[in-house]
ZAMAR-783692 format. One line per 4 residues: number of its first residue (from 0); their letters; for each residue x, y, z of N, C-alpha, C, O. Coordinates in pm, 1 decimal, decimal comma, always signed. Layout:
BEGIN
NUM	a	X:Y:Z:X:Y:Z:X:Y:Z:X:Y:Z; ...
// end
This chain:
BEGIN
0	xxxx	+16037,1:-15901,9:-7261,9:+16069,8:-15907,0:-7122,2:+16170,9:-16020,7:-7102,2:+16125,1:-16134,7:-7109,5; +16283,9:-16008,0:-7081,4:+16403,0:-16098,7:-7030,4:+16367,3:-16178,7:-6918,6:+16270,2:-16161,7:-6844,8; +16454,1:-16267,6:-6912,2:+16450,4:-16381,5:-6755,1:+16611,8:-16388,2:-6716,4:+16708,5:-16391,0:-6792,5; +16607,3:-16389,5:-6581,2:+16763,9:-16501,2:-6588,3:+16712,2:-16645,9:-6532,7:+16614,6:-16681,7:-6466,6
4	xxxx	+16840,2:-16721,0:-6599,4:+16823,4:-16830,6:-6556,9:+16971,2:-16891,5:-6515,9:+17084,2:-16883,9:-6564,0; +16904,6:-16963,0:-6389,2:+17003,0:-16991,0:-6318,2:+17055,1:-17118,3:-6306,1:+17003,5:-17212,6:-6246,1; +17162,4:-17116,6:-6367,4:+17190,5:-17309,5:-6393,9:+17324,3:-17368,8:-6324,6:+17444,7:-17343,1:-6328,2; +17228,1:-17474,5:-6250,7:+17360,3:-17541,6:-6153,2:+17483,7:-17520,5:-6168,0:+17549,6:-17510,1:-6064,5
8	xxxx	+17553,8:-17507,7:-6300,2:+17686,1:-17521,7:-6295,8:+17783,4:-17380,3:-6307,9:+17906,0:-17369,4:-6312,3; +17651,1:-17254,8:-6312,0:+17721,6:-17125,3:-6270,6:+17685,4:-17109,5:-6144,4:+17768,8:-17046,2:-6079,5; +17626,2:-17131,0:-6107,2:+17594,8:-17137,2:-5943,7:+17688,0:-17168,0:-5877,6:+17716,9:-17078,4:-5798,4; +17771,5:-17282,2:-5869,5:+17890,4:-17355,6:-5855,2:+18025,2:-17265,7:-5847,4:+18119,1:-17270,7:-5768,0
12	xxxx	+17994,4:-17162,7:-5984,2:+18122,5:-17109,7:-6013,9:+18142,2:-16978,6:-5938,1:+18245,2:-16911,3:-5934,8; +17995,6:-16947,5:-5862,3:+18035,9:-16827,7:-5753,3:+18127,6:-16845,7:-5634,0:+18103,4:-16931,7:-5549,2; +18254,3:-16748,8:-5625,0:+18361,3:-16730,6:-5490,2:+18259,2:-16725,9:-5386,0:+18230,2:-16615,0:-5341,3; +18192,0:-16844,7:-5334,0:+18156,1:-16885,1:-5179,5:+18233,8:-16884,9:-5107,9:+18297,9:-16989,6:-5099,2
16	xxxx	+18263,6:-16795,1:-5037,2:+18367,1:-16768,1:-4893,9:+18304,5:-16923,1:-4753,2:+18187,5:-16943,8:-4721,3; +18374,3:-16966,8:-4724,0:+18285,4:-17068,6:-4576,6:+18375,8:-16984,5:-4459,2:+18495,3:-16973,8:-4486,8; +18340,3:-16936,6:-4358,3:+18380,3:-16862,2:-4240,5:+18424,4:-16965,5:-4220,5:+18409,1:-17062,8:-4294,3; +18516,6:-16962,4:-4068,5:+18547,2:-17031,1:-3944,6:+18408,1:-17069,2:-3863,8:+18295,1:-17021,8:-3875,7
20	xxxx	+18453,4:-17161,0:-3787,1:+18349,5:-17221,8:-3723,2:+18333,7:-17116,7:-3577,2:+18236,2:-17144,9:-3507,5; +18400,3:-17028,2:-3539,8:+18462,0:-16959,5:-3461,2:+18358,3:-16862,0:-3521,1:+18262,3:-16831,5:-3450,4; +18370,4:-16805,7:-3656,6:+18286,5:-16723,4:-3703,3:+18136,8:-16740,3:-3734,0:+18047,1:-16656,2:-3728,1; +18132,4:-16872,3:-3768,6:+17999,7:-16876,4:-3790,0:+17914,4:-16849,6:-3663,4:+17809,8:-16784,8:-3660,4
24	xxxx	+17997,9:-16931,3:-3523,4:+17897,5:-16932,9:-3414,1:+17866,8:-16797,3:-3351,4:+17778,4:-16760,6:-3274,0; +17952,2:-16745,3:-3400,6:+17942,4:-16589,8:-3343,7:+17831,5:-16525,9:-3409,8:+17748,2:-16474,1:-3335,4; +17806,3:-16516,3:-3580,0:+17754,8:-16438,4:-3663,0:+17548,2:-16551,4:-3616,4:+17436,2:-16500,6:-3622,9; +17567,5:-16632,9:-3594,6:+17453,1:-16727,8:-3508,4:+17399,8:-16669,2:-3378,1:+17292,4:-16628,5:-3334,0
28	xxxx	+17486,0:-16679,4:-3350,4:+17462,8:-16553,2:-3172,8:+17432,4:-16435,6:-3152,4:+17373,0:-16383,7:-3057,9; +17500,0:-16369,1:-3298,0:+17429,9:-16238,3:-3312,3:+17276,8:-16232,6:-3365,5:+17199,4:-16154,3:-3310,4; +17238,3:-16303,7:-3457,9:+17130,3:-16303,6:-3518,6:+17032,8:-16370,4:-3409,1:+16917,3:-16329,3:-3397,8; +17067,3:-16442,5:-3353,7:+16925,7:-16482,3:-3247,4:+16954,0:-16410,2:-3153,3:+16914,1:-16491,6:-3070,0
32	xxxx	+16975,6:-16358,3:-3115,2:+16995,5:-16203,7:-3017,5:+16930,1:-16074,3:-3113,1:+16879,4:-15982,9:-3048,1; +16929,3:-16066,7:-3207,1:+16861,2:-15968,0:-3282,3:+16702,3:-16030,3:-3261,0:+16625,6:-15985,3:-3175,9; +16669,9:-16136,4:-3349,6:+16584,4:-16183,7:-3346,0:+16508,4:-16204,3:-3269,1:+16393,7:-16213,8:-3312,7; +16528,5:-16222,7:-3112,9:+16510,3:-16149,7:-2964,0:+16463,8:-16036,4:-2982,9:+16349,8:-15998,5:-3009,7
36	xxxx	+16541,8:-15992,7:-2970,2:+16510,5:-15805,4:-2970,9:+16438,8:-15734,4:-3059,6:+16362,7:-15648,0:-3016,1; +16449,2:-15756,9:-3196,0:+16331,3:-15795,5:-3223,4:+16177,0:-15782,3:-3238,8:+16098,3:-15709,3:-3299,1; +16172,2:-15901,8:-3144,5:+16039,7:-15950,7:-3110,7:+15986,3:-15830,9:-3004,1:+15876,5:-15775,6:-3011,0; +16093,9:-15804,1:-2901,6:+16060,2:-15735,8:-2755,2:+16026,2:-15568,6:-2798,1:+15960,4:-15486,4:-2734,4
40	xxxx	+16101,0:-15552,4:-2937,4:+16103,2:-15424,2:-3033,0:+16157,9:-15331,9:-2982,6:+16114,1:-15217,1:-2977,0; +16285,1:-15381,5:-2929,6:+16441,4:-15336,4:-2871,3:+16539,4:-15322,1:-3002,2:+16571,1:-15410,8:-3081,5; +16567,7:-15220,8:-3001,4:+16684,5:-15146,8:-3150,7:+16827,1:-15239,5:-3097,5:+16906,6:-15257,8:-3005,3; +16779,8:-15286,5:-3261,1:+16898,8:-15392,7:-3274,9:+17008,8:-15331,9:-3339,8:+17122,0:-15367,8:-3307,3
44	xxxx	+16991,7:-15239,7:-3432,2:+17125,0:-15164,0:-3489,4:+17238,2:-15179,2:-3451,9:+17319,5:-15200,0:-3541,9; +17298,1:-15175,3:-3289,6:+17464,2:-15205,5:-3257,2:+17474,4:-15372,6:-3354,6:+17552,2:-15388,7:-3448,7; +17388,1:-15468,3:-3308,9:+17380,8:-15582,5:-3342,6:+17390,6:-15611,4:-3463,3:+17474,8:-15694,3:-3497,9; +17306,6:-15549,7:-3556,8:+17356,9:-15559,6:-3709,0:+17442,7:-15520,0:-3777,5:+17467,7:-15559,4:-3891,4
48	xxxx	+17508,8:-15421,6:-3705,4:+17617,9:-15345,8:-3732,8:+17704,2:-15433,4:-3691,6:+17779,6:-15448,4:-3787,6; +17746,7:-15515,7:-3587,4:+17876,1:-15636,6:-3589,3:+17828,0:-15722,1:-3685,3:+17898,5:-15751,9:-3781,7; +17691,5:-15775,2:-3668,1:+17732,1:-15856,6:-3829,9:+17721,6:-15829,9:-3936,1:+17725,8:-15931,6:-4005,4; +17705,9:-15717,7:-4007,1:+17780,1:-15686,1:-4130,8:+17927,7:-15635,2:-4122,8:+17997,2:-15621,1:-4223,5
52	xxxx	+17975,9:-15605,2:-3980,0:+18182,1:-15648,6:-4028,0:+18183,2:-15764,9:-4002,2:+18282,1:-15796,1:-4068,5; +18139,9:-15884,8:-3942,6:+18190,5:-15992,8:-3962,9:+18162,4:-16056,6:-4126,2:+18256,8:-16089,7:-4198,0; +18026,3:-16066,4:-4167,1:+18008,6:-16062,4:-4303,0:+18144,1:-16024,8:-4405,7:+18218,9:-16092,0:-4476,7; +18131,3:-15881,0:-4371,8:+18229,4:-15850,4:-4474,3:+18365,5:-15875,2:-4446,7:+18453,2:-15867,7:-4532,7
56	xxxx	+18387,8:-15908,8:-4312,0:+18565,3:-15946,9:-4298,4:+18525,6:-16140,6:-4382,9:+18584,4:-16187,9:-4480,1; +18454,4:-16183,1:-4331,6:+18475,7:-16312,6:-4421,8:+18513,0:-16317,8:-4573,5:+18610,1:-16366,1:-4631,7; +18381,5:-16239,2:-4625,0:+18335,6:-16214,4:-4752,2:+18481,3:-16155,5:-4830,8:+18529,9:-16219,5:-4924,0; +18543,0:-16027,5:-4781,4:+18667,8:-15968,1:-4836,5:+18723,7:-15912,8:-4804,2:+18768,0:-15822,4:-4875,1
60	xxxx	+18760,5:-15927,7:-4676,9:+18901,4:-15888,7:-4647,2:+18941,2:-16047,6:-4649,3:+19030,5:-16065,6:-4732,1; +18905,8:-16155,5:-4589,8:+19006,4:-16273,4:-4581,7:+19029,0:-16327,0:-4741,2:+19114,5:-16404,9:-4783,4; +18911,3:-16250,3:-4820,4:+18926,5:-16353,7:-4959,0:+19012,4:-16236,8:-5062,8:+19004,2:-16255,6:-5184,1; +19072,5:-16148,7:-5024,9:+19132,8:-16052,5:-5115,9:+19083,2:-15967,2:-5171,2:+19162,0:-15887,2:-5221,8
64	xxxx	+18969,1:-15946,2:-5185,9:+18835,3:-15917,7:-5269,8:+18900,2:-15712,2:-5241,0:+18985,4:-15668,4:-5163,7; +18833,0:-15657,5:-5317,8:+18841,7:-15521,3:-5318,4:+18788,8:-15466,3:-5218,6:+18666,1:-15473,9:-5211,5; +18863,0:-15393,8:-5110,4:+18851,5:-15337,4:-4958,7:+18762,7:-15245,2:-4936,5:+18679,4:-15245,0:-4845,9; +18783,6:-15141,7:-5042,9:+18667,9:-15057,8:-5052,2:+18552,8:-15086,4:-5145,8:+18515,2:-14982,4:-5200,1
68	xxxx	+18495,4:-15176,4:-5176,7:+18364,7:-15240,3:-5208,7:+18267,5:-15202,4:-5146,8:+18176,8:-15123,5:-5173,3; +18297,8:-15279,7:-5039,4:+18158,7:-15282,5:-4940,3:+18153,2:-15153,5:-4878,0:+18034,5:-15126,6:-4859,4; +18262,0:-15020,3:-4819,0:+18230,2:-14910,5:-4820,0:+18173,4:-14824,7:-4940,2:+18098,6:-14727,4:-4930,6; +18204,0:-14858,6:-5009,0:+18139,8:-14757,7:-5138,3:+18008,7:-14797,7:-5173,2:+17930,9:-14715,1:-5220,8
72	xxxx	+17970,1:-14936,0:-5151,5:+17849,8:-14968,1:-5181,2:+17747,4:-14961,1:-5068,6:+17635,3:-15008,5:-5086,9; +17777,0:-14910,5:-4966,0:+17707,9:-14882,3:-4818,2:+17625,9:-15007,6:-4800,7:+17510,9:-14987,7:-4761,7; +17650,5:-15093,2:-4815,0:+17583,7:-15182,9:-4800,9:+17509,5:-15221,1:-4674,5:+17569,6:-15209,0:-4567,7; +17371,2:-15271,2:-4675,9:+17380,5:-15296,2:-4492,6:+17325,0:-15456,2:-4527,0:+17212,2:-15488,6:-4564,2
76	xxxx	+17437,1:-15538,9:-4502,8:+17429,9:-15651,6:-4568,0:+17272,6:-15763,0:-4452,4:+17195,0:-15849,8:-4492,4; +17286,2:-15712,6:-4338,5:+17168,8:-15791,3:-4276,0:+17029,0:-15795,9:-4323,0:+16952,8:-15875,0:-4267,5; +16972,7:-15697,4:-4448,1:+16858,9:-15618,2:-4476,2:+16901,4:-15666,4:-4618,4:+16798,2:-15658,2:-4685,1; +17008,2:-15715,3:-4702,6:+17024,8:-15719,8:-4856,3:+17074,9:-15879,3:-4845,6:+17060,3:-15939,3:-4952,1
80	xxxx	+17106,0:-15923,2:-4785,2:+17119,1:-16106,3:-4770,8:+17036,1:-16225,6:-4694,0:+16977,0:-16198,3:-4589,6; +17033,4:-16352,2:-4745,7:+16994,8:-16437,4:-4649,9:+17065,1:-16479,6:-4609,3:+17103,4:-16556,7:-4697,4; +17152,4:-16499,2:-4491,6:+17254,2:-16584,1:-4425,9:+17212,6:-16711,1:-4438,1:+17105,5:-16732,6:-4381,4; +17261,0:-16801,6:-4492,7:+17238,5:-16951,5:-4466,6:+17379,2:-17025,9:-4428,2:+17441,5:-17092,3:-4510,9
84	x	+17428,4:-17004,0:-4271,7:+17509,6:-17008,5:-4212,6:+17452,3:-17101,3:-4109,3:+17520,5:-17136,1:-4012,9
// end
């Protein structure tokens, strides 16, 4: 049975995109507005759906990254990431 192991200095070497501050507060606003809704168990879907294009406009379109990625991989990045934004 294999492990990975994860060592500080490849960790380091992952393309970490940092948004705009413009972006972050936005992709913040969305998530506690979900997180709201939520709770009240009001369909957040429009809501997660803007932040996975903001996600992915950070992530690759601003960083060059391959355009059709994240369409081909259907990703629904709010449900497959932790934002620590």
């Amino acid at each position: 049975m294999g492990t990975y192991r994860w060592k500080k200095y490849k960790i380091e070497l992952l393309p970490i995109k940092i948004p705009t501050e413009e972006v972050e507060l936005k992709i913040e606003s969305l998530v506690d507005h979900v997180i709201k809704n939520k709770k009240q168990k009001i369909d957040t879907s429009t809501l997660e759906s803007e932040i996975d294009q903001l996600v992915y406009q950070v992530a690759w379109i601003d960083g060059g990254g391959d355009r059709d990625c994240g369409r081909k991989m259907n990703i629904n990045l709010i449900n497959n990431l932790k934002l620590i934004w």
